[in-house]
Structures are given as C-alpha cells and as structure tokens.
MARFI-751770 format. One line per 3 residues: their letters; for each residue x, y, z of N, C-alpha, C. Coordinates in steps of 0.05 Angstrom, whole numbers, plus 5000, padded with zeros to 4 digits. Layout:
% MARFI-751770
A> X Y Z X Y Z X Y Z  ...
% end
This chain:
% MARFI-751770
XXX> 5039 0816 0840 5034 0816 0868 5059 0807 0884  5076 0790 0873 5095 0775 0888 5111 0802 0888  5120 0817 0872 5139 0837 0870 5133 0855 0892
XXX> 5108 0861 0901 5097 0875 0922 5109 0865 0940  5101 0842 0946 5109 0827 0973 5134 0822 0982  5146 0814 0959 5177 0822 0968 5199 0858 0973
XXX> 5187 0867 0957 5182 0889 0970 5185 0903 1000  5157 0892 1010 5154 0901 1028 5173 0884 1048  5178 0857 1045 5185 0844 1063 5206 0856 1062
XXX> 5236 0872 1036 5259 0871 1034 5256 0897 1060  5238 0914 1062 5243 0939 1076 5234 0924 1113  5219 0902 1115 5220 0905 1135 5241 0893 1154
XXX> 5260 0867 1127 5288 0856 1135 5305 0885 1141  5303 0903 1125 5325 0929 1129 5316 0954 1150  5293 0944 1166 5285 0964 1181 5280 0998 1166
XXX> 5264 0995 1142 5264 1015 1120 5278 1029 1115  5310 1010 1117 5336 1029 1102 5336 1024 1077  5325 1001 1063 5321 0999 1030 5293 0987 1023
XXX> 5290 1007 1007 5259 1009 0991 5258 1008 0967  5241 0991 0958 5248 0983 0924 5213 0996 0920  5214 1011 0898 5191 1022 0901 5178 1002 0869
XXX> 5151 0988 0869 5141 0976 0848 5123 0989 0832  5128 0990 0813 5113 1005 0785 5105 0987 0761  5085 0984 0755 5062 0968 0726 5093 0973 0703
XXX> 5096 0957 0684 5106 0965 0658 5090 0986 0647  5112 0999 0639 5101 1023 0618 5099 1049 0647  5100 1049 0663 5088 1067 0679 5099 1087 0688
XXX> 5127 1088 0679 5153 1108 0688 5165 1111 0658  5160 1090 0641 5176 1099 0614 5169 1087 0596  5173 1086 0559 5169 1063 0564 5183 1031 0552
XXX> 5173 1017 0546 5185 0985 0558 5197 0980 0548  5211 0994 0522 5239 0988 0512 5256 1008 0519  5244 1025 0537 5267 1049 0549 5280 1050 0569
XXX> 5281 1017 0581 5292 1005 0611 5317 1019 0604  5332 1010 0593 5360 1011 0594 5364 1047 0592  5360 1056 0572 5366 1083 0577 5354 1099 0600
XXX> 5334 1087 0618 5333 1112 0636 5353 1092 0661  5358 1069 0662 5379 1062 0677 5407 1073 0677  5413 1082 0650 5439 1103 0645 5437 1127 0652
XXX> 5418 1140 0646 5408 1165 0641 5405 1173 0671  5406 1157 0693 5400 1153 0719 5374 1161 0732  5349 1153 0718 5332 1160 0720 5320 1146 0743
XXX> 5315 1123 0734 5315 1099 0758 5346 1083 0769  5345 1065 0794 5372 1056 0804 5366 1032 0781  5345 1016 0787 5344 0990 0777 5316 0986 0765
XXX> 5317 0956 0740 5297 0951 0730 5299 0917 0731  5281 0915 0720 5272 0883 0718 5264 0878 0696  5283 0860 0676 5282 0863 0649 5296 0837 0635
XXX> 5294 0833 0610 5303 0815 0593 5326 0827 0581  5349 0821 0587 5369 0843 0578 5368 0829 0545  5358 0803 0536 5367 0804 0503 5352 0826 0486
XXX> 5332 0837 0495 5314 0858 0474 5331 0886 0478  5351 0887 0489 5380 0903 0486 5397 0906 0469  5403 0872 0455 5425 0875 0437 5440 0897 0422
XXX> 5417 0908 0405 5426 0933 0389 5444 0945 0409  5431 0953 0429 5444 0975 0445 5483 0958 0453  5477 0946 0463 5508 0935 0464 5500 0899 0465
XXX> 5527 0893 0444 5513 0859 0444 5525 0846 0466  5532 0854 0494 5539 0832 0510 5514 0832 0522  5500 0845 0523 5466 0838 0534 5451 0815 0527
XXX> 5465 0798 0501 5452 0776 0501 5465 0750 0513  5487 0765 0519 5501 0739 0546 5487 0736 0558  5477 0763 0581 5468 0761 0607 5440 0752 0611
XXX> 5429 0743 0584 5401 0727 0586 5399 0697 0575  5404 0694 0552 5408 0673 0534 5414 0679 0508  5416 0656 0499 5423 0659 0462 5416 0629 0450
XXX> 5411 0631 0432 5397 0606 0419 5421 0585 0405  5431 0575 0425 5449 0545 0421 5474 0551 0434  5464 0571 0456 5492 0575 0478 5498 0565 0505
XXX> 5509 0581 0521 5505 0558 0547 5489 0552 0562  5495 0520 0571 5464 0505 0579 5472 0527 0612  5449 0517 0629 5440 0532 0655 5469 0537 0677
XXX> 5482 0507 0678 5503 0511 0691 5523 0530 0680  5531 0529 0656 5557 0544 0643 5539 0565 0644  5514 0585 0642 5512 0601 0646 5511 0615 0667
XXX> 5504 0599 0694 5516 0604 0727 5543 0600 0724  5558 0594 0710 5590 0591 0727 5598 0619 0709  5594 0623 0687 5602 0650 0667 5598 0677 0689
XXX> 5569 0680 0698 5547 0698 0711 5572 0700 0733  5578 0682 0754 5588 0681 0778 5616 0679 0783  5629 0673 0774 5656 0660 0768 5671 0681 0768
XXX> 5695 0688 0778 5712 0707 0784 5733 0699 0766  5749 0710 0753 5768 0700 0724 5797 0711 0734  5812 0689 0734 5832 0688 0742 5850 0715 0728
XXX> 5881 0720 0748 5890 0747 0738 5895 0739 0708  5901 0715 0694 5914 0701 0678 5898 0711 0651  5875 0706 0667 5845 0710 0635 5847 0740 0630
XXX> 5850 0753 0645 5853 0789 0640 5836 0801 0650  5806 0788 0647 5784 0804 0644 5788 0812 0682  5781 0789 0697 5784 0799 0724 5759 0813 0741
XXX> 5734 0798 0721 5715 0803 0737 5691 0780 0719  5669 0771 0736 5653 0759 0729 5630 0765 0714  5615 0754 0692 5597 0760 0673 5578 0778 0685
XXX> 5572 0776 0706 5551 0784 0720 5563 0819 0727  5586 0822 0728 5604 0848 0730 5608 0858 0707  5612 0845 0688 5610 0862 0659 5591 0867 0645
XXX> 5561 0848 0656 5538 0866 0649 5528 0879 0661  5537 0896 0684 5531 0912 0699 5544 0943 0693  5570 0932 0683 5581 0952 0669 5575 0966 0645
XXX> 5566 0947 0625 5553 0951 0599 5531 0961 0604  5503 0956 0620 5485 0975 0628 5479 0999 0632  5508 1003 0658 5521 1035 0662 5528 1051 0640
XXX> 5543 1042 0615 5557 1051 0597 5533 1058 0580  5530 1088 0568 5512 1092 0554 5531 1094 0515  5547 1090 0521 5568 1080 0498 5562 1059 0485
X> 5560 1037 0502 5553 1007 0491 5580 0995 0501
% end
C-alpha cells in the first residue's frame, strides 16, 4: 500500500510529469527476472535485493550486503562517495551498480 501512496504522491509533486506505475511481484515477470528485463529494457526500474543477483555479476552483492562486510556507515560512504581522480574509478558505488545492472555482460 505504501508503494501506492508514494506513487501517487511522487506524480502529484511532478504535476504528472513522472509516474511510477505499481505492480504485485510476479506480475510483469518473473521474480528472479528483475534484472534481465531491466537490461532487456523492458521495465525503467525495479525494487529488488540486488544480492539474489550475484551469479549474474558479483558486484551486486556490494550494493546490498555481504555477511562480515561493511557496517551501515562504510556502506553509505562506499554507496555515496565520489572517488577521487587519484582512486581511478571516479564514480561512486551507487554509479557502478547502476552500471552493472545496465550491462547485460556482467
């Protein structure tokens, strides 16, 4: 229900320029097929546990947890954190699993 409600509220902050449309699990695909119809560009977006991904590419278990990894903060500063030109990478965790999502490669 909450997903409804925000929802609706997000379209009436945007004057119904963005619409997130809500669907039951299982109801468009199914529930281990988030990620490929997010590639596949079936849907824009999902709402998901990215660790039941791994197989598909293992930085997916960054972007959720891992069992004896970083506590809540080091996982907000990883997620958010912009990486200096120095580190290479040059974009934040939260940008490289967005990328890995996109990538139907892994």
């Amino acid at each position: 229900m909450r997903c409804r409600e925000g929802a609706t509220r997000l379209a009436q902050i945007t004057g119904g320029k963005f619409i997130i449309s809500v669907h039951a699990a299982g109801e468009l695909m199914p529930a281990f097929g988030v990620v490929d119809a997010i590639q596949a560009g079936t849907v824009e977006c999902a709402h998901t546990a990215s660790y039941y991904f791994v197989g598909k590419n293992k930085a997916f278990g960054f972007d959720a947890t891992l069992p004896f990894g970083l506590n809540q903060r080091q996982q907000n500063a990883w997620m958010y954190r912009r990486s200096s030109k120095r580190d290479g990478a040059g974009a934040c965790g939260s940008g490289q699993s967005r990328r890995a999502r996109r990538d139907p490669r892994g």
